[in-house]
GUMAR-521344 format. One line per 10 residues: for each residue x, y, z of C-alpha. Coordinates in pm, whole numbers. Example, Ala and Ser with C-alpha at 12.3 -4.5 7.8 and 13.67 -1.06 7.14 Angstrom:
BEGIN
1230:-450:780 | 1367:-106:714
// end
This chain:
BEGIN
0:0:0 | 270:221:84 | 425:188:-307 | 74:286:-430 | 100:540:-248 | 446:649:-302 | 396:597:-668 | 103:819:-689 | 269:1138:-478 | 562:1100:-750
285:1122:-1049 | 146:1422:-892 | 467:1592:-858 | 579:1522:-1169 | 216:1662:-1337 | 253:1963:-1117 | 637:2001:-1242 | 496:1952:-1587 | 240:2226:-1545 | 482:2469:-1453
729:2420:-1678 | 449:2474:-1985 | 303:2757:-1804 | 640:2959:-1774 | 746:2920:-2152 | 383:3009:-2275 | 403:3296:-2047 | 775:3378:-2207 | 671:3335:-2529 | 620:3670:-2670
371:3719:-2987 | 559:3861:-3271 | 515:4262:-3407 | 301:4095:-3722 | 105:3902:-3444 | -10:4217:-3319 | -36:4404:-3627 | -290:4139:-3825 | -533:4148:-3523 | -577:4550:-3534
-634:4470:-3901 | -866:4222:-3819 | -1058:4436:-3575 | -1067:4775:-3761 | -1252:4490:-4053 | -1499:4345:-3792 | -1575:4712:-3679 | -1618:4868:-4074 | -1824:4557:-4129 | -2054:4590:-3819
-2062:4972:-3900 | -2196:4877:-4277 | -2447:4647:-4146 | -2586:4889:-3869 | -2624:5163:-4174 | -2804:4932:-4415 | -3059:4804:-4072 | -3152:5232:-4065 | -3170:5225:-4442 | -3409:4937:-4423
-3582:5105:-4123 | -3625:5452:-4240 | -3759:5288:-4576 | -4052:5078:-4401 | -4166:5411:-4205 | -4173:5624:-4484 | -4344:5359:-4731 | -4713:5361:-4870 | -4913:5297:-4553
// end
């Protein structure tokens, strides 16, 4: 019971080690300048896009109030 035991405290010190070890290089690991660059890119697209749609919706809106009725 004791070797169970033993055996099990080492595979949970060696997970924990493990853990660690992955979590400091991600955290070291440094996106590059063209990282950054494509998401602003990305954004300032998502934001034009959403910016189109939102004027087309009033288009649409302004259209239905001012229709034959």
């Amino acid at each position: 019971m004791e070797t169970v035991l033993v055996i099990l405290g080492v595979l949970v010190v060696l997970a924990v080690v493990v853990f660690v070890v992955v979590g400091r290089r991600d955290r070291r690991r440094l996106s590059s300048p063209e990282d950054s660059a494509a998401a602003r890119d990305a954004a300032a697209t998502q934001e034009r896009y959403a910016a189109e749609r939102h004027g087309v919706q009033g288009e649409v809106w302004r259209r239905g109030q001012t229709g034959g009725g």
